[in-house]
C-alpha positions as CSV (number, residue, x, y, z in Angstrom):
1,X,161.1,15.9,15.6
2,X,160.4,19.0,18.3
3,X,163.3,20.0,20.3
4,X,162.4,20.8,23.7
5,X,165.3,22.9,25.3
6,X,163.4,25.8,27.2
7,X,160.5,25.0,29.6
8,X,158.3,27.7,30.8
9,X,156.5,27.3,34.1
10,X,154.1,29.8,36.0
11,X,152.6,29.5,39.0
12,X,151.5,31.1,42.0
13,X,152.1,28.7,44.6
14,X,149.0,26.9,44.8
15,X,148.8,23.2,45.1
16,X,148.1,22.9,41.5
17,X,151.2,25.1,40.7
18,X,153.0,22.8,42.9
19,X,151.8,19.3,40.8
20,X,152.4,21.2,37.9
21,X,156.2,22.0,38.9
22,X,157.1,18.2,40.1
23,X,156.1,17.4,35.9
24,X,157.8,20.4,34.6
25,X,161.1,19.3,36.9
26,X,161.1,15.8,35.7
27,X,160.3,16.6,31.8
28,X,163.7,19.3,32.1
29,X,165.7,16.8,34.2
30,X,164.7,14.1,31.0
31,X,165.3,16.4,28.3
32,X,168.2,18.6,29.7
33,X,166.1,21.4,29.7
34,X,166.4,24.4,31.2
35,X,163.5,25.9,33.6
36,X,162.0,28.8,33.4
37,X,159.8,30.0,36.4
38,X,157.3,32.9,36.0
39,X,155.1,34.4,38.6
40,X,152.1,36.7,37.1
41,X,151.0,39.6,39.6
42,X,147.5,40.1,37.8
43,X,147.4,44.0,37.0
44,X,143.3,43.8,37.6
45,X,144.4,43.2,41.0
46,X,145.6,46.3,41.4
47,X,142.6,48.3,40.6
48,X,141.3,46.9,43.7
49,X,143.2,49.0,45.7
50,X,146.1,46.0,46.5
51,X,149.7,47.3,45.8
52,X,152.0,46.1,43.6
53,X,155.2,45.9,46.1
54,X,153.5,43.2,48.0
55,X,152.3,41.1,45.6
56,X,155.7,41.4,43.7
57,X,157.4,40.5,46.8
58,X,155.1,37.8,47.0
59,X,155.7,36.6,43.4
60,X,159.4,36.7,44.5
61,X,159.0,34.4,47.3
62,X,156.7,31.8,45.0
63,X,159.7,31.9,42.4
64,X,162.4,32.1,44.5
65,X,161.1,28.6,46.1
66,X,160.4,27.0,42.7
67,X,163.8,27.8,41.4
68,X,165.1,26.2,44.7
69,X,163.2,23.6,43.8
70,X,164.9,22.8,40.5
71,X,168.6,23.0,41.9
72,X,168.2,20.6,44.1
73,X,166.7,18.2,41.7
74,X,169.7,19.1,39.1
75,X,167.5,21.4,37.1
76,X,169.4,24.7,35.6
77,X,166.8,27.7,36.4
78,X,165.5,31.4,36.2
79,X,163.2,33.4,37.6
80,X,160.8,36.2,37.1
81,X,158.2,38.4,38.3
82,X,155.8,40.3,35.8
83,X,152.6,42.6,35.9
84,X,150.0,42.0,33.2
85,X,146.6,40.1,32.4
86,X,147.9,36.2,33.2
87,X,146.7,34.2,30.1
88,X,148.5,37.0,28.0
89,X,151.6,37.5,30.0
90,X,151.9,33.6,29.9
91,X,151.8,33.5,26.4
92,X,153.3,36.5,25.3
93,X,156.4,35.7,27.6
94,X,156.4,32.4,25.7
95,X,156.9,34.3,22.1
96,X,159.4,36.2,23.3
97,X,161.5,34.0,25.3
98,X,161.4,31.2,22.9
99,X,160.0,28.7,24.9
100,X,159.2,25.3,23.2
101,X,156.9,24.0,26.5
102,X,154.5,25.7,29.1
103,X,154.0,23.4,31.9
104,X,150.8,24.8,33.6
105,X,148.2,23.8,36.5
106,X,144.4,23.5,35.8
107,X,143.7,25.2,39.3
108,X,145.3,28.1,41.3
109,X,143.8,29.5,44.1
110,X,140.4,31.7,44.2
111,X,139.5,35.4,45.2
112,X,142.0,38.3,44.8
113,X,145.0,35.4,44.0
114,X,142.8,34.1,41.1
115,X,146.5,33.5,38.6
116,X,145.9,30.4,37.1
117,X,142.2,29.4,37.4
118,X,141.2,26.5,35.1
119,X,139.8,29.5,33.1
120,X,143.4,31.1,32.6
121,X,144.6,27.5,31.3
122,X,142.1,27.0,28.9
123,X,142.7,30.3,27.3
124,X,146.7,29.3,27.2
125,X,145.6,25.9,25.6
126,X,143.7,27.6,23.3
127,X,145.8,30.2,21.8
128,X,149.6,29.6,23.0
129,X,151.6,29.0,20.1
130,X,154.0,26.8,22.0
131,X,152.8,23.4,23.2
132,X,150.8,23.4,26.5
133,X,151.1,20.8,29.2
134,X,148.3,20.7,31.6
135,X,148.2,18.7,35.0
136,X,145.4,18.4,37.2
137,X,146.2,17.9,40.9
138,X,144.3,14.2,41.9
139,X,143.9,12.2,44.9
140,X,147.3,10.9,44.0
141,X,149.3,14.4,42.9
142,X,153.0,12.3,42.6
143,X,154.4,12.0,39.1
144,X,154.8,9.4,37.0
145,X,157.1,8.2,33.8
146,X,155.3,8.9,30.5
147,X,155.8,5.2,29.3
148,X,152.0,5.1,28.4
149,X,151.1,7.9,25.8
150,X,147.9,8.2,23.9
151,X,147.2,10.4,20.7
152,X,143.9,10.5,19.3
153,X,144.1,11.3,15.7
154,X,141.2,12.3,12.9
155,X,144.5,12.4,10.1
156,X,144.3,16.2,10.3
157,X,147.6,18.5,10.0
158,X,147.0,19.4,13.6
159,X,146.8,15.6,14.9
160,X,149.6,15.2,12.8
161,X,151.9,18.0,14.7
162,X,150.7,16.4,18.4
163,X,151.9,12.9,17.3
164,X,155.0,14.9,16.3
165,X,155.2,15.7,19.7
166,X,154.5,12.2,20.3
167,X,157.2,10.6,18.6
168,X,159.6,13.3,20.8
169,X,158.2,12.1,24.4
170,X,157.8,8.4,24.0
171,X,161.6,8.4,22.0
172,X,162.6,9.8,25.5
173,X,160.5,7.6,27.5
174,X,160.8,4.5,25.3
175,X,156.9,4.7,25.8
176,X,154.2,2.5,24.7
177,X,152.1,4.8,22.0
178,X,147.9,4.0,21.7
179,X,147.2,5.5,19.1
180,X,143.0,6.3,19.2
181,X,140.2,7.7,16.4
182,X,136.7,8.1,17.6
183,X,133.2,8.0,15.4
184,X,130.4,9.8,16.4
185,X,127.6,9.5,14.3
186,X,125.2,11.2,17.0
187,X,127.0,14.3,15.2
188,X,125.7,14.2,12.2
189,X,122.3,14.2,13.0
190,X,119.3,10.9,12.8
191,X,118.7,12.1,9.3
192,X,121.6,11.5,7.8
193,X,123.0,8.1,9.2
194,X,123.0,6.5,6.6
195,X,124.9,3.0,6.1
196,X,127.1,4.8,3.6
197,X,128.4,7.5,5.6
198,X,129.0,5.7,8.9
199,X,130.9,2.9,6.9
200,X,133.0,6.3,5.1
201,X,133.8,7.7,8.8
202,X,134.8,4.1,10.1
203,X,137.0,3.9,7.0
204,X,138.4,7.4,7.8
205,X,139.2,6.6,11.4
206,X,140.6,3.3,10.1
207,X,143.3,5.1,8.0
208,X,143.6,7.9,10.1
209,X,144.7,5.5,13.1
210,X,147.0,3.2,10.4
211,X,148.8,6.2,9.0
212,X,149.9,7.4,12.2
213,X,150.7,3.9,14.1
214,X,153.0,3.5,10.5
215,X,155.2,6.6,11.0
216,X,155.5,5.8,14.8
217,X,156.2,2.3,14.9
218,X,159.3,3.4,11.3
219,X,161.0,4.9,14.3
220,X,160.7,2.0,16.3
221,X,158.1,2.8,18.7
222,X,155.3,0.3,20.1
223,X,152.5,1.3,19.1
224,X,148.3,-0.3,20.0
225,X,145.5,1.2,17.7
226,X,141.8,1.8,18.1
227,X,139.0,2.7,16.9
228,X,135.9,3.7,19.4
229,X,132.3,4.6,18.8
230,X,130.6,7.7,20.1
231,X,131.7,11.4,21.5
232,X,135.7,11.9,21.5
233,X,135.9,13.3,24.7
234,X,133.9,10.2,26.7
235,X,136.6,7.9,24.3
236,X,139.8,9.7,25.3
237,X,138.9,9.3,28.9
238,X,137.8,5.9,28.4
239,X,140.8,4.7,26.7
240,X,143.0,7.0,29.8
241,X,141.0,4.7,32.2
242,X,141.4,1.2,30.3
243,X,145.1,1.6,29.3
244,X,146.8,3.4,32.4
245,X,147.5,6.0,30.4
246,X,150.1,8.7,31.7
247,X,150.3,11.4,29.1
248,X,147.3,12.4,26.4
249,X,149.1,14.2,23.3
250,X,146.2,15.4,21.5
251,X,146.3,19.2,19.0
252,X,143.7,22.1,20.1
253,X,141.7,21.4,16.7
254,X,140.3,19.3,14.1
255,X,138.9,19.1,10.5
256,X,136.0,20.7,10.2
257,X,132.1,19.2,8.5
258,X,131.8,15.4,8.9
259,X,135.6,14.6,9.8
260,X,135.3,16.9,12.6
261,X,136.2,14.3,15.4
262,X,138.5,16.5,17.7
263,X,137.2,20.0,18.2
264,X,138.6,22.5,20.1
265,X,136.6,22.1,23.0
266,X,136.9,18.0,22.9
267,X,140.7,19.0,23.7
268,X,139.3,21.4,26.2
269,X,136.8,19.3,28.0
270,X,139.8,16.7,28.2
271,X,142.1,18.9,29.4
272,X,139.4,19.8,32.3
273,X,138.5,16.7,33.2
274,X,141.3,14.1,32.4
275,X,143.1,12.7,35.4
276,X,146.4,12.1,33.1
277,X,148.6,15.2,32.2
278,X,147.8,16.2,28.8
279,X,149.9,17.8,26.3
280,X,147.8,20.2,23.5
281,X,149.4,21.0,20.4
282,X,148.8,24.4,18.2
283,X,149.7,24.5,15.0
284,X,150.3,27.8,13.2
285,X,147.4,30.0,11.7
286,X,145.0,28.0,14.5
287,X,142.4,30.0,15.2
């Protein structure tokens, strides 16, 4: 299973930033993790004419007060400040500190101090090599336990490495696992839904769901299976609604042709619009 020893977080102070920290605390505090708080001063910024002192000093402040943040709560953590483009930095200071989990904010805050817009996330979802955990500040921003986890799975290697991750988070949380397939036939076309090929992309999600629930309940963990009917994305949220779900593990891609139930941008439409934290996978060679 994934080890999760090093936890990166950036921010820049927003509210977002500041949901994002109280999950990044409480996954660390869990997992004996260390923290690892970046703030990025965006270099574009400085072409405007703003200086760099200030917004380092800034930056300095915003870290200083997350890493104060952390030893109260127990939490062992650093600090830093860096200059650069901020979905790059992220994920570059990621490679190279050996991170195993970015814990990131879907919103940051607009105009000159645009860090961490929702467009800055998706581009760290997208091509991070380390796993990504988004949160999305809600009417109610306070965390809570993952003890309800859901994976939605087409059998692909890249499901396979989010239920990975799966097995690792609801070990820790003794968490309840629903494991989900969807199957759209809109897909494919009016053409070509034919009896035969629905009943082979039912049977599909079918064994796709089984597999999985088998390997997670060997190591001892409860595990509910479904499979739904229609677009993934509408499904995933649907089943987040239905089962008080607290976590989504879901990878960044699927298989590609018929079996291609969880695209990229299903995992990036959920990550926009799901109210529960989700956690996005990436295997190697993704593109």
């Amino acid at each position: 299973m994934p080890t999760l020893e090093r936890i990166l977080l950036p921010t820049d102070g927003s509210d977002g930033a500041a949901v994002a920290t109280e999950h990044a605390l409480a996954v660390a505090d869990r997992f004996d993790a260390e923290l690892v708080v970046l703030n990025v001063v965006d270099e574009r910024s400085l072409d405007l004419g703003l200086g760099e002192d200030p917004l380092r000093e800034r930056g300095d402040a915003i870290v200083a007060a997350a890493v104060e943040r952390a030893d109260a709560a127990g939490v062992p953590a650093t600090g830093e400040v860096t200059v650069g483009v901020p979905d790059r930095a992220i994920r570059e200071y990621a490679a190279a500190r050996g991170i195993d989990l970015v814990v990131i904010g879907t919103h940051g805050r607009t105009g000159v101090r645009r860090y961490l817009l929702g467009s800055v996330t998706e581009r760290v979802v997208r091509l991070s090599d380390a796993p990504v955990l988004t949160v999305r500040p809600s009417d109610d921003d306070r965390y809570e336990p993952y003890e309800r986890l859901l994976v939605p799975t087409d059998g692909s290697e890249r499901a396979a490495a989010a239920a990975d991750w799966a097995r690792t988070i609801a070990t820790a949380y003794d968490a309840t696992v629903h494991v989900l397939s969807a199957v759209d036939t809109a897909t494919l076309g009016f053409d070509v839904r034919s009896d035969a090929l629905v009943a082979s992309l039912e049977a599909a999600a079918e064994t796709a769901v089984e597999e999985l629930a088998t390997t997670l309940r060997d190591d001892g963990i409860e595990v509910r299976t479904s499979v739904e009917y229609g677009p993934p994305h509408g499904a995933i949220l649907d089943a987040v609604g239905e089962n008080d779900v607290d976590l989504v593990v879901m990878g960044t891609q699927g298989r590609s042709g018929i079996e291609r139930y969880l695209l990229g941008s299903v995992t990036e439409k959920t990550v926009r619009t799901c109210p529960a934290p989700v956690l996005t996978v990436r295997t190697a060679g993704s593109e």
